[in-house]
PDB file with one MODEL, atoms N, CA, C and O in Angstrom:
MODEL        1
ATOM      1  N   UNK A   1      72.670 116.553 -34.992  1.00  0.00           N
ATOM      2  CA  UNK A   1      73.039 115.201 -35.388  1.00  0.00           C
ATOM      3  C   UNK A   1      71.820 114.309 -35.595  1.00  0.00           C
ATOM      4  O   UNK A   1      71.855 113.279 -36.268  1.00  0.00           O
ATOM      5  N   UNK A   2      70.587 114.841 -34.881  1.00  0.00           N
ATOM      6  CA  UNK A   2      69.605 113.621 -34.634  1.00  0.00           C
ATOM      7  C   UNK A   2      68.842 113.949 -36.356  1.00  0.00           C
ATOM      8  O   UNK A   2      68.421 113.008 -37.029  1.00  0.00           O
ATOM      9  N   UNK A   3      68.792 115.122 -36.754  1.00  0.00           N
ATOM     10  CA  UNK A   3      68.132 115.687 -38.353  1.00  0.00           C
ATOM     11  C   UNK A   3      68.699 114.958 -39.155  1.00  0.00           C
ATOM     12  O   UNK A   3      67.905 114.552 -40.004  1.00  0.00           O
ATOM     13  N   UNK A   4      70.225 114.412 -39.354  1.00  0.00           N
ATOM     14  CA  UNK A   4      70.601 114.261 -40.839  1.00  0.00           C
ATOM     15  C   UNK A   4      70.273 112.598 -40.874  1.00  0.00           C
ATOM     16  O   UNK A   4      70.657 112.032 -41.898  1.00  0.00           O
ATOM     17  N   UNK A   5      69.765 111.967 -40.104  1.00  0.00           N
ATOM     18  CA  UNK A   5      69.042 110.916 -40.583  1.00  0.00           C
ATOM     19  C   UNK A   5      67.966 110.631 -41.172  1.00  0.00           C
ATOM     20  O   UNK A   5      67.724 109.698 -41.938  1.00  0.00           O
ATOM     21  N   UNK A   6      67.069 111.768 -40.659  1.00  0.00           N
ATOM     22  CA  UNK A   6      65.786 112.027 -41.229  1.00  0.00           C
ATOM     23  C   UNK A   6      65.452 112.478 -42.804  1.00  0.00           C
ATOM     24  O   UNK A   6      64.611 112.183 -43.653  1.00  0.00           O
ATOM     25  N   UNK A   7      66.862 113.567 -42.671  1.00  0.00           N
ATOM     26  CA  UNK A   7      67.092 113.774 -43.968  1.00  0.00           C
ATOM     27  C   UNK A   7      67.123 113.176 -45.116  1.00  0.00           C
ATOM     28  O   UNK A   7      66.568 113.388 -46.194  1.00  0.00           O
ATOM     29  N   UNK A   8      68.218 112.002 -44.538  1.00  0.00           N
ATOM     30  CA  UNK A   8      68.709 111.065 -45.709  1.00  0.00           C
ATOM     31  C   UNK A   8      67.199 109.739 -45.728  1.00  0.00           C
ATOM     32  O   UNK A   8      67.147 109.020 -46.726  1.00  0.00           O
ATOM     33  N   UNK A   9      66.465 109.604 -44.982  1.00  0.00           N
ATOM     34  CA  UNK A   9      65.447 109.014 -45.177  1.00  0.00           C
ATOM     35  C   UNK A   9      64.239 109.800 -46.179  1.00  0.00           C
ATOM     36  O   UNK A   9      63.425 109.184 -46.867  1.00  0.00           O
ATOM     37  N   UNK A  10      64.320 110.970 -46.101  1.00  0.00           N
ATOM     38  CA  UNK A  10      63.178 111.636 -46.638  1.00  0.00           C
ATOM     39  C   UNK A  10      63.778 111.957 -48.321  1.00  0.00           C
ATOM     40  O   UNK A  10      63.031 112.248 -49.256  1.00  0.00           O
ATOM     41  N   UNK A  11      65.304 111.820 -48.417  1.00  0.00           N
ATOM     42  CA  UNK A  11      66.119 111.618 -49.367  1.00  0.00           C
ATOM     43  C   UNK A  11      65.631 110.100 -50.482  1.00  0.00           C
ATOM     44  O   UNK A  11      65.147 109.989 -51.609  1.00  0.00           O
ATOM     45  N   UNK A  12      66.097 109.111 -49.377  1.00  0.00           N
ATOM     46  CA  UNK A  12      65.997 107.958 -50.026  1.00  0.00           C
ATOM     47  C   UNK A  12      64.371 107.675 -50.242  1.00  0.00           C
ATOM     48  O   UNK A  12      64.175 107.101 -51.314  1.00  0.00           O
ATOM     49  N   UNK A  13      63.281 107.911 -49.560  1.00  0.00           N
ATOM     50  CA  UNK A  13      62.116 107.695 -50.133  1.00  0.00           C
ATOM     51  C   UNK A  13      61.763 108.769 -51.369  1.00  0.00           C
ATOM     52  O   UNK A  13      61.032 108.395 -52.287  1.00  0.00           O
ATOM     53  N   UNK A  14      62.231 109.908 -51.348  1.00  0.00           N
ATOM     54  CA  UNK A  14      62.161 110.632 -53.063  1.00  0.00           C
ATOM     55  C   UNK A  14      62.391 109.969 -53.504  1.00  0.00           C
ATOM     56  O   UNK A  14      61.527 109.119 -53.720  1.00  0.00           O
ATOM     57  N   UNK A  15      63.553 109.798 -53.950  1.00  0.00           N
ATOM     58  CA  UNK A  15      64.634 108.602 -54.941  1.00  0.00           C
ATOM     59  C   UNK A  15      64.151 107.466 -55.495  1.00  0.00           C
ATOM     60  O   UNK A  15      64.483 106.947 -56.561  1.00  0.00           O
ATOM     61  N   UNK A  16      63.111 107.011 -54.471  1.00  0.00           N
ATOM     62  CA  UNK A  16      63.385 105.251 -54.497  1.00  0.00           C
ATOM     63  C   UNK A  16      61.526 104.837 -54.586  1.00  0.00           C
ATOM     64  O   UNK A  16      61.031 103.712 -54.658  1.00  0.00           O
ATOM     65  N   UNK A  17      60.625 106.531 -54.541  1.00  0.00           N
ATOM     66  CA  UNK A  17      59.260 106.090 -54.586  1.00  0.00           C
ATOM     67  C   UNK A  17      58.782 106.805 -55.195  1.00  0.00           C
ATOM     68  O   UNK A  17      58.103 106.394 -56.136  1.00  0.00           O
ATOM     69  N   UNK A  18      58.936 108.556 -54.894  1.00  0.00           N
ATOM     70  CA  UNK A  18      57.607 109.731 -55.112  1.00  0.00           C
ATOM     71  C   UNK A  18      58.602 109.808 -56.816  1.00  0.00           C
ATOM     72  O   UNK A  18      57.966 109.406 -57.790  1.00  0.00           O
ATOM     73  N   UNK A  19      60.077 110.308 -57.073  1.00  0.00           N
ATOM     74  CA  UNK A  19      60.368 110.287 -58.284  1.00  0.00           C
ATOM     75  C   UNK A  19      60.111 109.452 -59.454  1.00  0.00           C
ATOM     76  O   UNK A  19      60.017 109.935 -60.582  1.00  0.00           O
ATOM     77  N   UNK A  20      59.994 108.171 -59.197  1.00  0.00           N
ATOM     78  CA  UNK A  20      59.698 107.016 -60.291  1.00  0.00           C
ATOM     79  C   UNK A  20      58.264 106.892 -60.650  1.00  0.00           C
ATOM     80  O   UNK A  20      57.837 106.605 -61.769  1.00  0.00           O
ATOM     81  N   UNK A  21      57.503 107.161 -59.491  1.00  0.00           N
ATOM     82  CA  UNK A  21      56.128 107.427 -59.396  1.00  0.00           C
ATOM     83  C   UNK A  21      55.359 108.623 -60.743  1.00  0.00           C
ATOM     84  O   UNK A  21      54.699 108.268 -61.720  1.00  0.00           O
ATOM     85  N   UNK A  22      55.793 110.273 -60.284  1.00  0.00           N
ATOM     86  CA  UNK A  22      55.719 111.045 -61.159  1.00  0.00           C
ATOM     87  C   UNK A  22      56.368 110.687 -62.353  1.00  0.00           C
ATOM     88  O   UNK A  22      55.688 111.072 -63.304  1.00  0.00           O
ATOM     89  N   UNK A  23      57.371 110.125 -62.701  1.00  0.00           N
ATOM     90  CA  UNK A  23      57.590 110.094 -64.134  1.00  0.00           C
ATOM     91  C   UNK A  23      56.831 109.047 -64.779  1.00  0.00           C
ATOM     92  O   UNK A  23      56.557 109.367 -65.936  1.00  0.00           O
ATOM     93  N   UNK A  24      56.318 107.716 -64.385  1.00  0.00           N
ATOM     94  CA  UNK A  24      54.961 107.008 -64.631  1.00  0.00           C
ATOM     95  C   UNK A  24      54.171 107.692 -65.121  1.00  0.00           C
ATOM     96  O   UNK A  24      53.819 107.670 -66.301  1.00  0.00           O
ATOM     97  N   UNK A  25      53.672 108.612 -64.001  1.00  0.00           N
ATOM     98  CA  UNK A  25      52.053 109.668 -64.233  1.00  0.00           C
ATOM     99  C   UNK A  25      52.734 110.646 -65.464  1.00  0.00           C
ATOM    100  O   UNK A  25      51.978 110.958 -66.384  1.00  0.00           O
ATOM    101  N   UNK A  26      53.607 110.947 -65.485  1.00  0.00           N
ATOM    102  CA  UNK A  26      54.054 112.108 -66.806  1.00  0.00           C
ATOM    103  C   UNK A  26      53.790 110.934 -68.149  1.00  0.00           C
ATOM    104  O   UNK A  26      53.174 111.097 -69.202  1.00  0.00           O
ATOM    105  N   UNK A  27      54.611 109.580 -67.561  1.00  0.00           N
ATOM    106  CA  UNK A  27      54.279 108.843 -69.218  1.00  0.00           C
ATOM    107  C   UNK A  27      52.593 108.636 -69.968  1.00  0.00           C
ATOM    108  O   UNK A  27      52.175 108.886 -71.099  1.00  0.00           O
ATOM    109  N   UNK A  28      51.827 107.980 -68.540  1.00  0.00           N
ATOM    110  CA  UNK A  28      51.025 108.042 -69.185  1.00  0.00           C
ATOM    111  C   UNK A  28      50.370 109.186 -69.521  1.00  0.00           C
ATOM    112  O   UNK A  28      49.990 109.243 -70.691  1.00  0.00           O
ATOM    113  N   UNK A  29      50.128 110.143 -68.789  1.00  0.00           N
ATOM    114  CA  UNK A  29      49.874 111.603 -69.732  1.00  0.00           C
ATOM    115  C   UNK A  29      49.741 111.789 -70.773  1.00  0.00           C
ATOM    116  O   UNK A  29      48.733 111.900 -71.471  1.00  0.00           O
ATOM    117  N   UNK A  30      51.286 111.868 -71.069  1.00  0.00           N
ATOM    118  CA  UNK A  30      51.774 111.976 -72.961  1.00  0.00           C
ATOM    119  C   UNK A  30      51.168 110.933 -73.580  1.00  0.00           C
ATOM    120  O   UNK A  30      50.640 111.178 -74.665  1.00  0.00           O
ATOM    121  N   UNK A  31      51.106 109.578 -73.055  1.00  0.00           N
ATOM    122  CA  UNK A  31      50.385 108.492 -74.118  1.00  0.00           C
ATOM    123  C   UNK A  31      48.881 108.929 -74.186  1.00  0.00           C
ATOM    124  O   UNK A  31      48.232 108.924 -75.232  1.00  0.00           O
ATOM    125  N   UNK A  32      48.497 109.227 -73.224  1.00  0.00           N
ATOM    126  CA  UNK A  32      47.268 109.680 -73.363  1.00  0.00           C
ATOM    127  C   UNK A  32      46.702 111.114 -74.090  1.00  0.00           C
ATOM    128  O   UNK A  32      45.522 111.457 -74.016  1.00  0.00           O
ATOM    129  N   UNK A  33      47.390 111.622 -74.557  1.00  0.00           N
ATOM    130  CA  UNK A  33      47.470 113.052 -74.845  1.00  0.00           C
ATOM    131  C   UNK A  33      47.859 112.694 -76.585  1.00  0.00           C
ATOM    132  O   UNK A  33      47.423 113.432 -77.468  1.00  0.00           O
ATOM    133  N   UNK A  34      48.711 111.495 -76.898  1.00  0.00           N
ATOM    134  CA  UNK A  34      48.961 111.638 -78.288  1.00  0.00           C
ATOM    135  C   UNK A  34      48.264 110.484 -78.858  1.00  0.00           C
ATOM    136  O   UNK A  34      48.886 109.804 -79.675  1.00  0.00           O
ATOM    137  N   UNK A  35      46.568 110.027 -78.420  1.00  0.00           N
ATOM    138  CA  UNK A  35      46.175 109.144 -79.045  1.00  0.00           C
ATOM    139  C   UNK A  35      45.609 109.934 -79.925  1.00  0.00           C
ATOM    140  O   UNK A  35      45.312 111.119 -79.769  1.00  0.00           O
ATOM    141  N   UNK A  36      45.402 109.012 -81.221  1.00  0.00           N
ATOM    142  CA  UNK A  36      44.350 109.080 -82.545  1.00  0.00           C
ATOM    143  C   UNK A  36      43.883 108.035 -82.938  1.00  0.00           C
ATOM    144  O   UNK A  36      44.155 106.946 -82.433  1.00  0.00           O
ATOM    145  N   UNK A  37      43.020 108.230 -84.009  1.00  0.00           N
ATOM    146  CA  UNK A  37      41.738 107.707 -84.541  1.00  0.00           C
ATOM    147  C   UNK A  37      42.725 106.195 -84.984  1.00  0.00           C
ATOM    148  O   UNK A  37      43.863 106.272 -85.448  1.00  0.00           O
ATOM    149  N   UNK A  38      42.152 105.166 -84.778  1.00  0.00           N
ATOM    150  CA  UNK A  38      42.477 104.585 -85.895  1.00  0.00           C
ATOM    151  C   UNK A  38      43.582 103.229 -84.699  1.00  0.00           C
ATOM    152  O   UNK A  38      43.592 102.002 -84.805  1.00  0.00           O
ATOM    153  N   UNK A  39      44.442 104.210 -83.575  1.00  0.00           N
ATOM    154  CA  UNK A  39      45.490 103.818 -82.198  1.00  0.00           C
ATOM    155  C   UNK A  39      44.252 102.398 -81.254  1.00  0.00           C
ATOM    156  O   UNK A  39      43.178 102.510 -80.662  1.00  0.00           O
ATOM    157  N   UNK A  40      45.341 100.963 -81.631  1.00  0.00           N
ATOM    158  CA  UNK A  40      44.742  99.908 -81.020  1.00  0.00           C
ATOM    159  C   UNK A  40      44.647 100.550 -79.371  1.00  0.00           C
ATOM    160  O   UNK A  40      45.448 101.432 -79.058  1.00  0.00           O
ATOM    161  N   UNK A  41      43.889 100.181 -78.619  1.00  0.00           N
ATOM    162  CA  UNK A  41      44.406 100.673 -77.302  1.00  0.00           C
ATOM    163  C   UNK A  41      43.830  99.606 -75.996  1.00  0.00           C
ATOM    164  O   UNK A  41      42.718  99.146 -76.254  1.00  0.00           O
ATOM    165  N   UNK A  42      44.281  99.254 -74.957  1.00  0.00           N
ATOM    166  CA  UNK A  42      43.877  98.191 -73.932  1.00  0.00           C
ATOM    167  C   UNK A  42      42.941  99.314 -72.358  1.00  0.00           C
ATOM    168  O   UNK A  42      43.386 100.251 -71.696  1.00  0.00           O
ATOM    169  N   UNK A  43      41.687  98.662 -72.320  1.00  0.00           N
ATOM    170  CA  UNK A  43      41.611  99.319 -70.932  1.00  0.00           C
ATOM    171  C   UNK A  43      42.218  99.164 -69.260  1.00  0.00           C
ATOM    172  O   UNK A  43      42.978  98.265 -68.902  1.00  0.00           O
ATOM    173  N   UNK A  44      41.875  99.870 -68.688  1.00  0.00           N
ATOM    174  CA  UNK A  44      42.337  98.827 -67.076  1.00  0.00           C
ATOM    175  C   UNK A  44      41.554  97.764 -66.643  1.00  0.00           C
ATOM    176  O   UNK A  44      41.720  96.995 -65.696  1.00  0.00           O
ATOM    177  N   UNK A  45      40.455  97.855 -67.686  1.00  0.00           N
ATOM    178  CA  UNK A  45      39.636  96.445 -67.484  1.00  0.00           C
ATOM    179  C   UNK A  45      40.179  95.015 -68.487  1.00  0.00           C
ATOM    180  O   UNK A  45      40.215  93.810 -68.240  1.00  0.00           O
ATOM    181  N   UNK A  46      40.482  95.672 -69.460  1.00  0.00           N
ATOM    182  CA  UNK A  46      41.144  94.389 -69.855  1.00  0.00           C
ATOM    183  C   UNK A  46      40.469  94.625 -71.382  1.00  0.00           C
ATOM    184  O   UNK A  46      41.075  93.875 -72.147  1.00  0.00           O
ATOM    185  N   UNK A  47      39.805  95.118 -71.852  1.00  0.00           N
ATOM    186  CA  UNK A  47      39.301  95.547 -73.211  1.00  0.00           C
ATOM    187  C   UNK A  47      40.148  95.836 -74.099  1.00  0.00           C
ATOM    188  O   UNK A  47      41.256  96.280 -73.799  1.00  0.00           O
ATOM    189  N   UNK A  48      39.885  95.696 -74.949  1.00  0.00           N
ATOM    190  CA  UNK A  48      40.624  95.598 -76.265  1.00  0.00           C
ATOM    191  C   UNK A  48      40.308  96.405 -77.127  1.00  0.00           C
ATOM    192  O   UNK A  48      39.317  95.875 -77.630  1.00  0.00           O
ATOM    193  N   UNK A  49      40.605  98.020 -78.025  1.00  0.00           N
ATOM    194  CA  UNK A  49      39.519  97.962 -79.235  1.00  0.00           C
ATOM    195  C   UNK A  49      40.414  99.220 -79.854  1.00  0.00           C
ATOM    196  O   UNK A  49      41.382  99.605 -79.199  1.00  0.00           O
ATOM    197  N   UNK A  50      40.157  99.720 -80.843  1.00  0.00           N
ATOM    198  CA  UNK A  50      40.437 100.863 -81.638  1.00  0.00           C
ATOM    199  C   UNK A  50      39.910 101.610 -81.567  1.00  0.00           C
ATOM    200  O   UNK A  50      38.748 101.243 -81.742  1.00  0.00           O
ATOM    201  N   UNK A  51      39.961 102.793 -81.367  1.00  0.00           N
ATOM    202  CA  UNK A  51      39.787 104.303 -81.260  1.00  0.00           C
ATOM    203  C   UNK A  51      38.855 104.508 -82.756  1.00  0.00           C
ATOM    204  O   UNK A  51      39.124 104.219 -83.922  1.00  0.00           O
ATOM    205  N   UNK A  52      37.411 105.272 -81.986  1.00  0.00           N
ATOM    206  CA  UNK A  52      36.930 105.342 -83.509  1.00  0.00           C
ATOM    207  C   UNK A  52      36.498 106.711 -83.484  1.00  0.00           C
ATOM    208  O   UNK A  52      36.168 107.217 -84.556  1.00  0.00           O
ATOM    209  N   UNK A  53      36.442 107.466 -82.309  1.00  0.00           N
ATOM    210  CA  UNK A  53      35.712 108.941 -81.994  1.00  0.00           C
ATOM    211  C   UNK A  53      36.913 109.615 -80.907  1.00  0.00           C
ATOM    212  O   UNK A  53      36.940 109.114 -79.782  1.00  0.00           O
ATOM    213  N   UNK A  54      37.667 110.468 -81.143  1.00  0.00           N
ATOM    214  CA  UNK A  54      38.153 111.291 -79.912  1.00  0.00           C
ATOM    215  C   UNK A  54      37.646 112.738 -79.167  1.00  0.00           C
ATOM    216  O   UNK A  54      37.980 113.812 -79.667  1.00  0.00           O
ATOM    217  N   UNK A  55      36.920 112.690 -78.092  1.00  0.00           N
ATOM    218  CA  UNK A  55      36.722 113.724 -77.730  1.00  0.00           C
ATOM    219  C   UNK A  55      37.502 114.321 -76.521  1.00  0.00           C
ATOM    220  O   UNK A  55      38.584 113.790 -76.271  1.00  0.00           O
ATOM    221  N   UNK A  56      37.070 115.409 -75.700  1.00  0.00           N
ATOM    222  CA  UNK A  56      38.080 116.016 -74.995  1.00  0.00           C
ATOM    223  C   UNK A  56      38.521 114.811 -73.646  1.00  0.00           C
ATOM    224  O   UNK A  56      39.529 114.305 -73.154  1.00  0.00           O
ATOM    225  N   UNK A  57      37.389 114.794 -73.523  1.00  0.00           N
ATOM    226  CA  UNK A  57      37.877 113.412 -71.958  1.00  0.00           C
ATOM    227  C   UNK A  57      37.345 112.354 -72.273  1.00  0.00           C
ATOM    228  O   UNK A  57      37.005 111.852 -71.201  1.00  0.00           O
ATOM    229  N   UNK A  58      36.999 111.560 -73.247  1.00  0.00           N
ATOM    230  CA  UNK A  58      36.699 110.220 -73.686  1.00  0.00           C
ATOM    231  C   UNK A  58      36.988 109.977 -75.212  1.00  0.00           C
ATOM    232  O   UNK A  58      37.070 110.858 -76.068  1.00  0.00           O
ATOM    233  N   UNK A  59      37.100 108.886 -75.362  1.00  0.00           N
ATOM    234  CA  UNK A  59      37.312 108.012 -76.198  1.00  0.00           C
ATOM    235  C   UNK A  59      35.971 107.135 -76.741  1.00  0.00           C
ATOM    236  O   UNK A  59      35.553 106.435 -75.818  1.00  0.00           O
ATOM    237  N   UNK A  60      35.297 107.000 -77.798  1.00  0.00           N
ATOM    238  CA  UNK A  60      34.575 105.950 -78.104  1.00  0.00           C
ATOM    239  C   UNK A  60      35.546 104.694 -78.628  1.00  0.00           C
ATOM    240  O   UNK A  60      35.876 105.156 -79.720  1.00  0.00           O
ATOM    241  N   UNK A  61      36.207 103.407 -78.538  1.00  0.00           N
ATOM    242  CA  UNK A  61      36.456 102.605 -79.334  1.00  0.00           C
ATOM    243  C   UNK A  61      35.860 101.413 -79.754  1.00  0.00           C
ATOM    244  O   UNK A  61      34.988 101.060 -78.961  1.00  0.00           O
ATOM    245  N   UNK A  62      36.005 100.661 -80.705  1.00  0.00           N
ATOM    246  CA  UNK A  62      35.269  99.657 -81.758  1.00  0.00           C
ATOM    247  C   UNK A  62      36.014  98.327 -80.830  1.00  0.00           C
ATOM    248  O   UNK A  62      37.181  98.194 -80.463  1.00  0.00           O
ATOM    249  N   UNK A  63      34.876  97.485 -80.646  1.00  0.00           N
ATOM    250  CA  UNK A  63      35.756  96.059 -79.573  1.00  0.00           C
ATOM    251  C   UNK A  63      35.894  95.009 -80.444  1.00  0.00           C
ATOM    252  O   UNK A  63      36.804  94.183 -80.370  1.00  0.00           O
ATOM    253  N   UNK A  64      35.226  95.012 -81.076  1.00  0.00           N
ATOM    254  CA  UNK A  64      35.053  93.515 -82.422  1.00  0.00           C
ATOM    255  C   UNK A  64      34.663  93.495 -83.622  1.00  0.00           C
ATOM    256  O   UNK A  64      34.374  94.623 -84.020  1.00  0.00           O
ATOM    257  N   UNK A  65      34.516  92.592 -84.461  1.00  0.00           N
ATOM    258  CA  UNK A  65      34.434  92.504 -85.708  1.00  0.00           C
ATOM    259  C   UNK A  65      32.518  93.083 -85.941  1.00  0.00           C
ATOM    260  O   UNK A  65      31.969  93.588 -86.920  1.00  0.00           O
ATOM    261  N   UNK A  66      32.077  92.783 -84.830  1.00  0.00           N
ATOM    262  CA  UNK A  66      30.287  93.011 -84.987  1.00  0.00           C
ATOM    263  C   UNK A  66      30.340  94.426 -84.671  1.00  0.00           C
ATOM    264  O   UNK A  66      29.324  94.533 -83.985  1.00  0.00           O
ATOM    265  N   UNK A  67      31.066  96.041 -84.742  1.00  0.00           N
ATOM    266  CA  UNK A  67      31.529  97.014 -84.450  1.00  0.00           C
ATOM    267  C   UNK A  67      30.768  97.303 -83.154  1.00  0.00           C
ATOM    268  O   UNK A  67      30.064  98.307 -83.040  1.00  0.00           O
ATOM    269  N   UNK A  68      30.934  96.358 -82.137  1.00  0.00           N
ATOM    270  CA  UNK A  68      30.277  96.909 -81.104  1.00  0.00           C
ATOM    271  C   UNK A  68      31.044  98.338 -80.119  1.00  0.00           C
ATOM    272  O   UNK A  68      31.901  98.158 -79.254  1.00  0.00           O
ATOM    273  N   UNK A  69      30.537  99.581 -80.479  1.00  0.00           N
ATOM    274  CA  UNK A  69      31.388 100.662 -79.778  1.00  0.00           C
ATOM    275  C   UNK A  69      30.851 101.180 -78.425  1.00  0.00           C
ATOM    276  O   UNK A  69      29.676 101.336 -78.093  1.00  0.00           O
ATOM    277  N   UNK A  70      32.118 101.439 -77.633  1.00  0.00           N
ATOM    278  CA  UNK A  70      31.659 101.540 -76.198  1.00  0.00           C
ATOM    279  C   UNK A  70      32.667 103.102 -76.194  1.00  0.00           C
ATOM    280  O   UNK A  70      33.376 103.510 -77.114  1.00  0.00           O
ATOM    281  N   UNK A  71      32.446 103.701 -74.935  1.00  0.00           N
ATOM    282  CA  UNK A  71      32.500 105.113 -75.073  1.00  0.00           C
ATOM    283  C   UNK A  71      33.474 105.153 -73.453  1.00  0.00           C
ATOM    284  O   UNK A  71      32.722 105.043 -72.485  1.00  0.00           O
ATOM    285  N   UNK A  72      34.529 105.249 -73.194  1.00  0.00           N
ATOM    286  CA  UNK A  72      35.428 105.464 -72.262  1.00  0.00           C
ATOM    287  C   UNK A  72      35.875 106.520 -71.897  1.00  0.00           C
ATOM    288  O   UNK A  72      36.107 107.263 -72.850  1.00  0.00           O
ATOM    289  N   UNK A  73      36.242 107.180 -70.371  1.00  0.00           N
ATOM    290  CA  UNK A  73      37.232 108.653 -70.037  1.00  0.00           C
ATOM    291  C   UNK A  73      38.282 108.046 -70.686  1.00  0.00           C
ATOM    292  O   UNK A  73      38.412 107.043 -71.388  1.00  0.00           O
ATOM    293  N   UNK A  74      39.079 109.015 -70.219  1.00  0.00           N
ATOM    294  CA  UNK A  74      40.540 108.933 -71.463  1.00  0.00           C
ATOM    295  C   UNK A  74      41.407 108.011 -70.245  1.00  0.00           C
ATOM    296  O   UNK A  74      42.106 107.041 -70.539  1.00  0.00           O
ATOM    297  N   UNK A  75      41.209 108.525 -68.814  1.00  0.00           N
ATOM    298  CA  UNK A  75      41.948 107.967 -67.705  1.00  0.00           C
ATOM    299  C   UNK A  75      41.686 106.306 -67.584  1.00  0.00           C
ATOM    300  O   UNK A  75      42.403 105.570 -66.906  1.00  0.00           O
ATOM    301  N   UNK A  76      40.677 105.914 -68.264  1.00  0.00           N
ATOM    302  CA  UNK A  76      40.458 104.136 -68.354  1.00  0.00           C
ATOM    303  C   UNK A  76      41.066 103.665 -69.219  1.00  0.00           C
ATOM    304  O   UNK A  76      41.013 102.441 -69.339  1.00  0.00           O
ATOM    305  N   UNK A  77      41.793 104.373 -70.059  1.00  0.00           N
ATOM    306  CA  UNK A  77      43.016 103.486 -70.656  1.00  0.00           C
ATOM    307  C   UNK A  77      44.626 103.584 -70.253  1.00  0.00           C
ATOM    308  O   UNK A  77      45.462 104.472 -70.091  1.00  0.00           O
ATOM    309  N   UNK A  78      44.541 101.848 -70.179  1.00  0.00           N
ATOM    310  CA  UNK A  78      46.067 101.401 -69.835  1.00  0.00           C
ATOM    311  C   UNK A  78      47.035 101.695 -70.630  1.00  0.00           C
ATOM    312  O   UNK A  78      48.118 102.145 -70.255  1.00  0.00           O
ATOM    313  N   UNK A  79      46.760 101.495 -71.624  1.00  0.00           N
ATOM    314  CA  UNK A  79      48.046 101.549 -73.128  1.00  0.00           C
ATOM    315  C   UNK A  79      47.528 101.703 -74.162  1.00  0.00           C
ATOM    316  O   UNK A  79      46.327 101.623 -74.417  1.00  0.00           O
ATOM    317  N   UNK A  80      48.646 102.007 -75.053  1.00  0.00           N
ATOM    318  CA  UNK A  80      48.180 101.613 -76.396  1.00  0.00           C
ATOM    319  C   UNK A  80      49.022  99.926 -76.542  1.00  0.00           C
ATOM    320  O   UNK A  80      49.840  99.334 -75.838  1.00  0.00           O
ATOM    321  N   UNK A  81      48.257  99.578 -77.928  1.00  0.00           N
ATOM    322  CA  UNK A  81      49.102  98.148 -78.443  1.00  0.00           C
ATOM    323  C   UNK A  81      50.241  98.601 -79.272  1.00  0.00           C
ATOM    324  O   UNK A  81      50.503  99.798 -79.160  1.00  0.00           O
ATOM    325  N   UNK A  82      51.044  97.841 -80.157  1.00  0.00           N
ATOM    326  CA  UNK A  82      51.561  97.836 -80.887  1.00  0.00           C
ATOM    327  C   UNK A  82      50.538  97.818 -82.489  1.00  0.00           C
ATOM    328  O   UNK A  82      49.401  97.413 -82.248  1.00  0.00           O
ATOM    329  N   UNK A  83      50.670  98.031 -83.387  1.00  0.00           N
ATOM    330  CA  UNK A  83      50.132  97.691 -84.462  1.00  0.00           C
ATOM    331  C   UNK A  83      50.452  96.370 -84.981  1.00  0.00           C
ATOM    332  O   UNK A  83      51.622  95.995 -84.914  1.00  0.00           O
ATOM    333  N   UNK A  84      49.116  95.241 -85.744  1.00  0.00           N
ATOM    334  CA  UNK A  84      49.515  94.217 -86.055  1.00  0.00           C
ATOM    335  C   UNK A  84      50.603  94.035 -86.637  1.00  0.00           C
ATOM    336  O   UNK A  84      51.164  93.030 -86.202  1.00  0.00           O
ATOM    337  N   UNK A  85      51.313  94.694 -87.644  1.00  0.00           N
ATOM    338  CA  UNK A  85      52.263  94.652 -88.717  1.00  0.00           C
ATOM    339  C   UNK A  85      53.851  94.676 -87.902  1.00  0.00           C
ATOM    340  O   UNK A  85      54.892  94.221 -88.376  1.00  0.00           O
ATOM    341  N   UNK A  86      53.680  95.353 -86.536  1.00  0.00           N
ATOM    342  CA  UNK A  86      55.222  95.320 -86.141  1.00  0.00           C
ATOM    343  C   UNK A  86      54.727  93.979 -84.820  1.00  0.00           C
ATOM    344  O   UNK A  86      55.776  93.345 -84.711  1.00  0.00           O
ATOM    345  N   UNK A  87      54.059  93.557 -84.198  1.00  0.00           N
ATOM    346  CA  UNK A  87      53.747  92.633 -83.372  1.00  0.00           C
ATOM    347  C   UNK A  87      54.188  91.174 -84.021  1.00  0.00           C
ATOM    348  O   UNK A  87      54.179  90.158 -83.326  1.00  0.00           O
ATOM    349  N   UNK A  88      54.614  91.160 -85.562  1.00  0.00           N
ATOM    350  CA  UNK A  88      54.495  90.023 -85.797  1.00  0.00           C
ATOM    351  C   UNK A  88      55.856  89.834 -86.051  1.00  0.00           C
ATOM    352  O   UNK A  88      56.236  88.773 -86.544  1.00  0.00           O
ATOM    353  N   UNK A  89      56.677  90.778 -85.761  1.00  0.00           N
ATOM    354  CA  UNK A  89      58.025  91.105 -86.119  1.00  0.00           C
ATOM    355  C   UNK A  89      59.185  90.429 -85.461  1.00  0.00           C
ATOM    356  O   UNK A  89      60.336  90.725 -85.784  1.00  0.00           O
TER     357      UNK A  89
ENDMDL
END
């Protein structure tokens, strides 16, 4: 009798932490796995820029109009953006 509480606790923290968790880490994965050349993208620092070089574990992207390019792991990016054309939508 004293186990099936434990149970249902070790139940409800799957459920409610470690499951929502892994499917996060699976999303960004795939986002990270289907960037290309050309894909606006944001860092965890807060950077802004387009993808101008893809290699196996980094990214070079372009930050501004003066093409200043900086060279990132693939794991320092947060997202991609939307493209201007549907952002304005």
């Amino acid at each position: 009798m004293t186990v099936l509480p434990f149970v249902l606790l070790i139940a409800v923290f799957y459920f409610m932490m470690i499951r929502p968790e892994n499917k996060r880490k699976k999303a960004e994965e795939k986002m990270r796995s289907e960037l290309a050349v050309g894909d606006e993208i944001t860092t965890i620092g807060g950077l802004v820029g387009t993808i101008c070089t893809l290699k196996e574990d980094t990214v070079v992207i372009e930050t501004s109009a003066d093409r200043v390019r900086v060279e990132f792991t693939k794991t320092a990016i947060a997202g991609k953006r939307a493209p201007a054309s549907e952002e304005k939508k």
